[in-house]
C-alpha positions as a printed NumPy array, in Angstrom:
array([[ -0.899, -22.115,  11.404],
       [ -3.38 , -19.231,  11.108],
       [ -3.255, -18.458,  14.883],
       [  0.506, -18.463,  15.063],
       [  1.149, -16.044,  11.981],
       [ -1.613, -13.236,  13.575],
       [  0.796, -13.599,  16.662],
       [  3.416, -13.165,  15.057],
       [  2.751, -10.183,  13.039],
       [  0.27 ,  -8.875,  15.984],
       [  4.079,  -8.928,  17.77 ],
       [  5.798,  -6.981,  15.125],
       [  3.45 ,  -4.657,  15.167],
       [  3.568,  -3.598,  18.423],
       [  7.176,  -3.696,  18.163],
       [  7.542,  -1.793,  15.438],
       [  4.302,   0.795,  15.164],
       [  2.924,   1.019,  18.503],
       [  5.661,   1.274,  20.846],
       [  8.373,   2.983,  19.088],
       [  8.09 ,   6.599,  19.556],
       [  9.57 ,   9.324,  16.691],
       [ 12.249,   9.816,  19.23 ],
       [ 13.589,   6.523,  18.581],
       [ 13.582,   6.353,  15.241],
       [ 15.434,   9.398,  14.444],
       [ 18.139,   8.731,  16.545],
       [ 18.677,   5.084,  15.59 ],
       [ 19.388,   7.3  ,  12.029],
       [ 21.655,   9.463,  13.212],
       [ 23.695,   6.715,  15.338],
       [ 22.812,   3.734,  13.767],
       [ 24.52 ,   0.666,  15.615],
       [ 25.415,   2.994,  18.172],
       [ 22.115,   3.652,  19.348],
       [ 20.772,   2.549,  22.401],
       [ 17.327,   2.676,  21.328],
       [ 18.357,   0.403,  18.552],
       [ 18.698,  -2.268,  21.379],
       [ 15.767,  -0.96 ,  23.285],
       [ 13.489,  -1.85 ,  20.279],
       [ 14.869,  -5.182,  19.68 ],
       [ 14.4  ,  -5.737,  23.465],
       [ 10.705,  -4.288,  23.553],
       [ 10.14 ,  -7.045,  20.69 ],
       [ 11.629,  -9.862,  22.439],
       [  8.972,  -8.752,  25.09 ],
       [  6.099,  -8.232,  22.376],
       [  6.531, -11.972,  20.957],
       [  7.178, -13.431,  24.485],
       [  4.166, -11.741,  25.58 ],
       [  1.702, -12.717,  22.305],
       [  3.033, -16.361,  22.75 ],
       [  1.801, -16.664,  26.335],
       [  4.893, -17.07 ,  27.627],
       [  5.136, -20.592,  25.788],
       [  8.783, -20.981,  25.623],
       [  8.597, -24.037,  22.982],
       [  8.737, -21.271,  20.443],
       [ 11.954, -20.05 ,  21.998],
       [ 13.859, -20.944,  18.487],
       [ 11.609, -19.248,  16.387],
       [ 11.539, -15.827,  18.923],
       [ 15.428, -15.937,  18.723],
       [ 15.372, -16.196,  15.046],
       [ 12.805, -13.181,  15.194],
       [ 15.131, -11.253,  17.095],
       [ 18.157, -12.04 ,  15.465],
       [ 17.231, -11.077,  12.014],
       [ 14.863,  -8.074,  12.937],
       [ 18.628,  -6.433,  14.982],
       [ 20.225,  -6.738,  11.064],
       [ 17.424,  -5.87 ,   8.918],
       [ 16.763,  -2.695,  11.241],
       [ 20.926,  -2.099,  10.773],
       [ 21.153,  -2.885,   7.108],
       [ 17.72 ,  -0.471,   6.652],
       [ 19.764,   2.421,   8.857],
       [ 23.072,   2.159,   6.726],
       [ 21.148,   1.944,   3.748],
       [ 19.13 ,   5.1  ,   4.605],
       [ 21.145,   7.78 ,   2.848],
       [ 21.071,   6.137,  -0.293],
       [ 17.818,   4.647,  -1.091],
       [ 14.233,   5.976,  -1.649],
       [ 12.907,   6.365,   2.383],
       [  9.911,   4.678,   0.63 ],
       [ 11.292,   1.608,  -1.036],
       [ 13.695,   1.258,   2.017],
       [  9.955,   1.046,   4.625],
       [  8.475,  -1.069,   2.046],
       [ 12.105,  -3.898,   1.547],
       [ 12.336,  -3.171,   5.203],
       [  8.628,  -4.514,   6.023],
       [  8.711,  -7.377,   3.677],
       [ 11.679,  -8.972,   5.17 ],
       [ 10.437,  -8.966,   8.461],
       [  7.11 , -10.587,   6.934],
       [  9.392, -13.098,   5.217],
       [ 10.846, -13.815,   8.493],
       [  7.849, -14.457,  10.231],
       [  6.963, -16.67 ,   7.502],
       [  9.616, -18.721,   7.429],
       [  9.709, -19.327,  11.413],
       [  5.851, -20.455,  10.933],
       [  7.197, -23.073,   8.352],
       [  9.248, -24.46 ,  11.13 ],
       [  6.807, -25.019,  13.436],
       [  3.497, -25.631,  11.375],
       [  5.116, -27.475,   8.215],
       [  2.897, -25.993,   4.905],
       [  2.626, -26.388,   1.143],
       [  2.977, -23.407,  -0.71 ],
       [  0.872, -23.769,  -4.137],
       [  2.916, -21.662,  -6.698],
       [  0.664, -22.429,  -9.161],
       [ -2.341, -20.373,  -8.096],
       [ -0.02 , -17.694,  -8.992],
       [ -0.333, -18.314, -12.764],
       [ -4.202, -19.471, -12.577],
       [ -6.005, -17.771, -15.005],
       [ -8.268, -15.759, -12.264],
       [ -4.905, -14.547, -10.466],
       [ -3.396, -13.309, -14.025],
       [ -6.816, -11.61 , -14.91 ],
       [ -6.41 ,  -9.972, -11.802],
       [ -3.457,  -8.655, -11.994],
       [ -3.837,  -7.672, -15.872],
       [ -7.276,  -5.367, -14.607],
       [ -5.344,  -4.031, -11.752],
       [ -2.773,  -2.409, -13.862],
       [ -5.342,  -1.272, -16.383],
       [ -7.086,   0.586, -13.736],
       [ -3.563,   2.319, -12.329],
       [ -1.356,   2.664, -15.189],
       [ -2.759,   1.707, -18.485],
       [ -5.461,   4.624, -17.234],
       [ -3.301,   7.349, -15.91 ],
       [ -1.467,   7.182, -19.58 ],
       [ -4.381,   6.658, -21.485],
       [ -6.101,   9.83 , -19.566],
       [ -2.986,  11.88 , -19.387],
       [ -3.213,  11.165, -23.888],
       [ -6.797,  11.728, -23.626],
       [ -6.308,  15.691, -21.816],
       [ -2.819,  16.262, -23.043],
       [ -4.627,  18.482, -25.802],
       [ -5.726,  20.861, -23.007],
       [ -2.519,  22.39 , -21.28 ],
       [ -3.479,  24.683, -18.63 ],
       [  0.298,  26.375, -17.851],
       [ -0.407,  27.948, -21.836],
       [ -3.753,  29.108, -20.541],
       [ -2.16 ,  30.743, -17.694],
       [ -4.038,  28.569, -15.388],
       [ -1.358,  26.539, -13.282],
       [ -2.703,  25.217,  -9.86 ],
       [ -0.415,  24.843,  -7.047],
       [ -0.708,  21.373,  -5.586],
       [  1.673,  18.648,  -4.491],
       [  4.217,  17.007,  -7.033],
       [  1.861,  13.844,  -8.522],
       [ -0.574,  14.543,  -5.897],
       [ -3.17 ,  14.246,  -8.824],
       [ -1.887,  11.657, -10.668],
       [ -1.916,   9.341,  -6.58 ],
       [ -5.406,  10.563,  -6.328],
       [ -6.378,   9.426,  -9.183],
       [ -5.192,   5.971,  -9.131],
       [ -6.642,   5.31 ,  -5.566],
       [-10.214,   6.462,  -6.793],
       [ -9.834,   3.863,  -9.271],
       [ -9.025,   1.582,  -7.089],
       [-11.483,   2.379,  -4.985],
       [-14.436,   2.526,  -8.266],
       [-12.876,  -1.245,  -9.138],
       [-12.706,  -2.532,  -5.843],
       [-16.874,  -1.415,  -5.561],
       [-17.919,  -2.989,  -8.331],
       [-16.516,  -6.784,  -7.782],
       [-17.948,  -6.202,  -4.26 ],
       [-21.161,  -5.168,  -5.837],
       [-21.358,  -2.128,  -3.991],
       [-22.682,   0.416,  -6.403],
       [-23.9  ,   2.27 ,  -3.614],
       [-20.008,   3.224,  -3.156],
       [-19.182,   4.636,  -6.239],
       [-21.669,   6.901,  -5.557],
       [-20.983,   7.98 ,  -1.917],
       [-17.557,   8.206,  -3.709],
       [-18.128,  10.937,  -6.298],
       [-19.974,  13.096,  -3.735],
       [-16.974,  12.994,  -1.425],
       [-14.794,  14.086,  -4.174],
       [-17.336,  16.586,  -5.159],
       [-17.242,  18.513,  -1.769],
       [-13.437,  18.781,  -1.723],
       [-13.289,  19.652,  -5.336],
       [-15.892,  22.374,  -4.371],
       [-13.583,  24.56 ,  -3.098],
       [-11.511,  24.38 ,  -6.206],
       [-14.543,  25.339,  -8.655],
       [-15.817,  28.206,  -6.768],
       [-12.608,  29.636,  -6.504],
       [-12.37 ,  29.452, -10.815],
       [-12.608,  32.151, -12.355],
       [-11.751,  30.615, -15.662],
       [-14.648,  28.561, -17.192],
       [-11.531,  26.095, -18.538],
       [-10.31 ,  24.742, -14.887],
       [-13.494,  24.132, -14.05 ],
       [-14.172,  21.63 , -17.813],
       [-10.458,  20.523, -17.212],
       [-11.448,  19.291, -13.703],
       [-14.671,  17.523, -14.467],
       [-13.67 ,  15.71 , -17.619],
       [-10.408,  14.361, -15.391],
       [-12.621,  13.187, -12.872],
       [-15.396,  11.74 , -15.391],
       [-12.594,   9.991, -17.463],
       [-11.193,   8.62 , -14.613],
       [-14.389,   7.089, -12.904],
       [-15.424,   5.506, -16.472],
       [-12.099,   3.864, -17.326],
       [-12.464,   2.241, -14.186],
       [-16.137,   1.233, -13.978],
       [-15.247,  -0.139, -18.205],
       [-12.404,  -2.033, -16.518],
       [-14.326,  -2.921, -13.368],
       [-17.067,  -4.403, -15.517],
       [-14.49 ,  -6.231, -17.627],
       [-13.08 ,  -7.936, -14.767],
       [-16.54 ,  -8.784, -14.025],
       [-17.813, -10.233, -17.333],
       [-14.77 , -12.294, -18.114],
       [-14.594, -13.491, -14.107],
       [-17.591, -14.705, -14.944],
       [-17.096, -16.422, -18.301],
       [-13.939, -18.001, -16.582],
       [-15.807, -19.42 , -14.428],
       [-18.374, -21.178, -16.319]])
């Protein structure tokens, strides 16, 4: 089952991210079923999967299926275009193909699903830690430093719309992810990369205040996430036993 599903997605991958140029992409948008690339990258993955599956024509239902679905979720994702988020759209877009490919497995490699490690306890922990280390954080930070407002100092950096706020979450991620590893060794290698690109950003300060605002953002942020890291740790552990 294993084997089949990395060919599978090894084939939409190709399909999809390796061989379909910019080109292609932007004028599917502009002529949507109209497009002859449209039909190009449907063929090139009829080729991809024929290609992955060495040729073994056994599969030939599933490959149509592939194809057949991929042509409408591709069309649905170009009409759709205008009026949804780009990002949700890639995301909906990439999840139905999965689905897909997940479904054709089924019909070839018949499988039990157990929905109920879902709701076991270690899943639900997981999750639970997760979003205290991405959102419960970023508002319990953003009430922590709310008392400091830079734009009444006159200090207002220019920087990407919730670049900081993305940056934040990932090193948290990142700090979390370290510590049920047990890599310690990371966290550190961690704060010295953000150290040299914050550099920059200090040297250039002349006020004393972006330079505290900085460092207690980026101390606040690496401690909620080793306390939560830790956390996950301690009652992993008492789950467990």
């Amino acid at each position: 089952m294993l084997a089949l599903i990395i060919k599978l997605i090894l084939a939409h991958i190709i399909g999809d991210f390796v061989l379909q140029p910019a080109s292609w992409v932007i004028h599917k948008e502009i002529h949507k079923h109209k497009s002859k690339f449209l039909y190009w990258h449907i063929l090139l993955h009829l080729c991809a999967l024929v290609l992955v599956l060495q040729f073994n024509f056994t599969y030939w239902l599933g490959i149509l299926i592939i194809i057949i679905t991929h042509y409408f979720i591709d069309l649905i994702k170009l009409l759709l275009k205008p009026k949804l988020n780009s990002r949700l759209l890639f995301g909906l877009d990439q999840l139905a193909h999965l689905i897909v490919i997940v479904l054709v497995v089924k019909i070839y490699e018949p499988y039990q699903f157990n929905f109920d490690i879902l709701f076991a306890t270690e899943t639900l922990l997981l999750i639970t830690s997760l979003l205290c280390v991405t959102s419960v954080s970023s508002i319990i930070m953003k009430t922590i430093i709310s008392k400091w407002n830079l734009k009444e100092d006159g200090i207002e950096e220019a920087s990407l719309k919730s670049a900081g706020a993305y940056i934040g979450i990932l090193e948290r991620l990142f700090v979390f992810g370290f510590i049920i590893m047990n890599y310690w060794e990371g966290i550190g290698f961690l704060i010295a990369a953000k150290s040299v690109f914050r550099f920059s950003d200090l040297s250039k300060a002349k006020d004393r205040k972006l330079t505290e605002y900085i460092l207690i953002g980026t101390l606040l942020s690496f401690g909620l996430a080793i306390l939560f890291g830790l956390g996950y740790e301690y009652v992993s552990m008492l789950i467990k036993n």
